[in-house]
N, C-alpha and C positions, 0 to 999 in steps of 0.2 A: 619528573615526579608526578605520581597521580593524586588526585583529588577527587572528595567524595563528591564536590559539587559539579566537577565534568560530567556532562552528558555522555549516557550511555554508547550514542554512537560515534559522540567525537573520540572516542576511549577505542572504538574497534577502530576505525579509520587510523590513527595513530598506530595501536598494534592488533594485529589482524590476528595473535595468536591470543590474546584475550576476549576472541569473539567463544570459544571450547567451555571457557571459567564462565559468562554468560550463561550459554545456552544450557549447561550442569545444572545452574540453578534457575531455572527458566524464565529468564530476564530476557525481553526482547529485546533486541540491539538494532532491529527493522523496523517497525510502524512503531513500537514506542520507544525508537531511540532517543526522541528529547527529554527524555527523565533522565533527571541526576541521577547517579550511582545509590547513593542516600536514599533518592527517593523509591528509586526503584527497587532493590533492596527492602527497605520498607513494605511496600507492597507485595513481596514476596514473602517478607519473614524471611528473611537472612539476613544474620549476625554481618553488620557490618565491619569490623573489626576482621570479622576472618574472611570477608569478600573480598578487600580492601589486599588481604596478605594475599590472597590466592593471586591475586588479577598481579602485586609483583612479582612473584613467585615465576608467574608466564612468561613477564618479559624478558625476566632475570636468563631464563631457562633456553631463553628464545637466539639472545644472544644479537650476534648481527641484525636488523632488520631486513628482508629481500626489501625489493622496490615496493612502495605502495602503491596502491591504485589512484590515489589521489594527485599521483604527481605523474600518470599517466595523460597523452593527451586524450580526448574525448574521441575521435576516431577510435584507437587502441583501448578505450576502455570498452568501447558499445562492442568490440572486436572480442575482448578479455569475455563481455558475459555472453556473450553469444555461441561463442566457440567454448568455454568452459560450463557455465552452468544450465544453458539452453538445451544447449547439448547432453547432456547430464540427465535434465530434464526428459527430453524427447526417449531416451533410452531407458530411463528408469520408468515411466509411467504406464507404459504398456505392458510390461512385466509384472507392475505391482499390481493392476488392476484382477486381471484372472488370479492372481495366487490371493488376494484378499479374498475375492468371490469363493475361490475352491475350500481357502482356511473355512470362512462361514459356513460354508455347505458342509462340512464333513466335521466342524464341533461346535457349530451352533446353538445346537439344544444344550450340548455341557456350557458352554458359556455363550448367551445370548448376547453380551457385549462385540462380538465378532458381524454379527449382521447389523449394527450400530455402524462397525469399524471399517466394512464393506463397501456400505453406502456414501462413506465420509470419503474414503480411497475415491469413489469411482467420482462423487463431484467434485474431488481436489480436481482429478485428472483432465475434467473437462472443462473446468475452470482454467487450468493454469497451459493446455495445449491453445486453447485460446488466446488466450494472453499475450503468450508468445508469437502466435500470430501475429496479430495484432500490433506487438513491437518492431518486432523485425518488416512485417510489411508497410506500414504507416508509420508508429512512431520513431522507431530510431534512424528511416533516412530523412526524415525530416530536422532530426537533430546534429545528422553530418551535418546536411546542407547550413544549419541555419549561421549567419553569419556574426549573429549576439545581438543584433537590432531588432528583431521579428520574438522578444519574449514573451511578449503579451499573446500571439497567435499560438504560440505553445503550452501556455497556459491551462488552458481546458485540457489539454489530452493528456499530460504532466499531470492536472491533479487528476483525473482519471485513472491514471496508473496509482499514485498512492491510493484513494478508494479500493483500488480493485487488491491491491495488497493486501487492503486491510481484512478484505475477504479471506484472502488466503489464510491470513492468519486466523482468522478464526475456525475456519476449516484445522487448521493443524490443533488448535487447542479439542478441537470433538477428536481430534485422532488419538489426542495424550488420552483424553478422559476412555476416551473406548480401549483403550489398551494398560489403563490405570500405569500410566508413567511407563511404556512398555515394558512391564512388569512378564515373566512367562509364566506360567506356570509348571510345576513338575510333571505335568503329563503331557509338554508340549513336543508334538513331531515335529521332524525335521524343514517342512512348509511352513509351521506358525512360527518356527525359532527364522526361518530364512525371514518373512515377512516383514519380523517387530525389528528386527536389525539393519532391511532396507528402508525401512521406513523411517529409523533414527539417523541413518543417513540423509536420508531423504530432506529433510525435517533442517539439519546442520546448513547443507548444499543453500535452500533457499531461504533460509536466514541470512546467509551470505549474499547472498546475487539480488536478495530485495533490500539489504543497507545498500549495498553498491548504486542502487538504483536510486533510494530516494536518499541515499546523504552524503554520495558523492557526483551522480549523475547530471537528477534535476536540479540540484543548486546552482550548476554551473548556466542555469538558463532562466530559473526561478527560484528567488532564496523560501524555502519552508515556513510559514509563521509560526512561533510559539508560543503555546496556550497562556503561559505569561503574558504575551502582549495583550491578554484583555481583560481589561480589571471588571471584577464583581460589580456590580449596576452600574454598566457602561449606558451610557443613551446616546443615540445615534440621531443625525437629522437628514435620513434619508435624502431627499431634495439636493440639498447641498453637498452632500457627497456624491451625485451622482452629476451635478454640473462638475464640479471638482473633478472627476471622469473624464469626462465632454473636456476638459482642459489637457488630459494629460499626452503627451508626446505619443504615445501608441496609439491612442484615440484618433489623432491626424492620421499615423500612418498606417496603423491598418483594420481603423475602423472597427476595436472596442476594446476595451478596459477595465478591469477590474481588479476588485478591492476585498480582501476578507477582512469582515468586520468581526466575528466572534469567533474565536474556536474554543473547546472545551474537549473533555475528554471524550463526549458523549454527542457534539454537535457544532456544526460548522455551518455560518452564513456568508454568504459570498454576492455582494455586489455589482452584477454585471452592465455595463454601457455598451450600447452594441448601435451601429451606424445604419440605416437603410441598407441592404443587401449583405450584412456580414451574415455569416454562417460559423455556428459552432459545429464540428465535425460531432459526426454518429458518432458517440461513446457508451460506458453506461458504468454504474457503481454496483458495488456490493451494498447497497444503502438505499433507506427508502427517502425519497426526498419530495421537495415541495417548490412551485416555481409560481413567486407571483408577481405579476407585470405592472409596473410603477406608472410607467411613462409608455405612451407610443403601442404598436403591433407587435406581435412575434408570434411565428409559428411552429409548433415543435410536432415531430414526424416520430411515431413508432412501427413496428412493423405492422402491427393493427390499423392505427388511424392516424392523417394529421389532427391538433387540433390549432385551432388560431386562440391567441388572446389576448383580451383589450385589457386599459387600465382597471385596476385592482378586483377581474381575476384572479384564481387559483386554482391550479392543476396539481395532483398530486399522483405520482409513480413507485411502482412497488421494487422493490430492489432487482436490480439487473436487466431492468427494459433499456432493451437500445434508444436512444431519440438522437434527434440532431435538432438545432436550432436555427431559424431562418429571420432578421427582421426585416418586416417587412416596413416597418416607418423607424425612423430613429427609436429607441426605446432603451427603457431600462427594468431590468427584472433583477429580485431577491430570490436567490438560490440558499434553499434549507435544507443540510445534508443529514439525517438522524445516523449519526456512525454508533448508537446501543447494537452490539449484536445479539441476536437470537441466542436464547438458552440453547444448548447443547444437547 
């Protein structure tokens, strides 16, 4: 039986054929799958009442359920998105790139929304071949390997990958808006009708493969916080959380630990301990953030510059700079993630 207050994504995880009812009504079921149905809905404007029928309606329809992915082991899942959606990926994006570029070139001037829709294509594309890289070469054999003791070293690159999601999603929402709901119009050739149709595929495909990834994958190595867990004038005593750090069993074993203190819809602070020689791997967010050092050394690397910094510095990075982190004395840094995205 469903429920308005199940989160959106534990509702696809359970039936994967109510991810269609979703995505119809443009409810994220990927980066904001921790909304309730209610809430989410809400936030859409849709009648709850008739979301509520639709999403039975799916199951009813659906019948048997195939296997989930959830009850897949973690080999055969990273296996599942790699060879299904990756895949998918790699093949759809170099096709859709020229045929964007060509729609704009040739009805442009009739509708300028298409060199909008262009631009939006071509940095999905290099956005998300990257990405992929990126998973398949570093993160996901680092997550065969890992044996379920080492979660804390996974940490940073895990929430990395949600950030970098979150990217994406906002890239698809300039694709809705440049295609106003890919809407055609009555004068469309047969390249604009090909376009708006791969692209609503497109769009389905990695709503799918980015839930799999942050609400079936990383859980299995780091559970996701939710913006529940932090009440309205929370105060924090830095200091003391961050010895509380310095205590915790990953802290011994591989040298740092951390803690999210606030998350909100718009902003996420993260509390990192990091040991004489630990290193955060090169990453980087779709997000501009702020990194200021508590306690101790730490040196952070861009392709530009290192820079080093002492207690209560403050460095601040513009969205999608690669860095990596090095401490250089015991330390502790306050990581502030601005997840507002840029108007469209």
């Amino acid at each position: 039986m469903l429920s308005a207050s199940q989160s959106v994504a534990q509702v696809v995880s359970n039936h994967s054929e109510c991810a269609e009812v979703f995505q119809r009504h443009r409810i994220d079921f990927c980066c904001r799958g921790d909304l309730s149905i209610e809430t989410a809905a809400s936030q859409r404007g849709v009648d709850l009442s008739r979301l509520m029928g639709e999403l039975g309606q799916a199951i009813t329809l659906r019948g048997e359920a195939a296997p989930r992915a959830k009850e897949l082991t973690t080999a055969a899942l990273i296996d599942h998105i790699v060879h299904k959606h990756h895949a998918h990926l790699r093949k759809a994006l170099p096709f859709l790139r020229p045929l964007a570029a060509k729609v704009a070139r040739v009805h442009g001037d009739h509708n300028p929304k298409l060199r909008l829709l262009d631009e939006a294509v071509a940095e999905l594309a290099e956005t998300l071949l990257t990405h992929l890289d990126e998973e398949e070469q570093s993160l996901f054999p680092a997550l065969r390997a890992s044996t379920g003791d080492d979660a804390a070293a996974l940490a940073p690159s895990l929430e990395a990958m949600r950030d970098e999601h979150l990217g994406v999603a906002a890239l698809l929402e300039r694709i809705r808006a440049a295609t106003d709901d890919f809407t055609l119009p009555d004068w469309a050739c047969n390249s604009y009708r090909a376009l708006f149709a791969e692209l609503l595929a497109l769009e389905a495909d990695v709503f799918t493969h980015v839930h799999l990834e942050n609400h079936v994958l990383a859980p299995r190595f780091v559970a996701a916080p939710s913006p529940a867990e932090t009440p309205l004038g929370s105060r924090f005593e830095l200091l003391a959380e961050a010895a509380a750090l310095r205590d915790a069993p990953e802290w011994r074993e591989f040298g740092q630990s951390a803690k999210t203190l606030l998350r909100t819809d718009d902003t996420r602070v993260v509390l990192i301990a990091l040991r004489k020689g630990a290193r955060m791997l090169e990453h980087k967010t779709g997000h501009s953030i702020t990194i200021l050092t508590l306690e101790g050394r730490v040196e952070l690397g861009t392709p530009a510059q290192n820079v080093a910094l002492t207690p209560l510095e403050l460095l601040f990075l513009e969205a999608g700079v690669p860095h990596d982190v090095v401490a250089r004395e015991d330390s502790t840094v306050l990581l502030t993630i601005n997840w507002r995205h840029p108007a469209a």
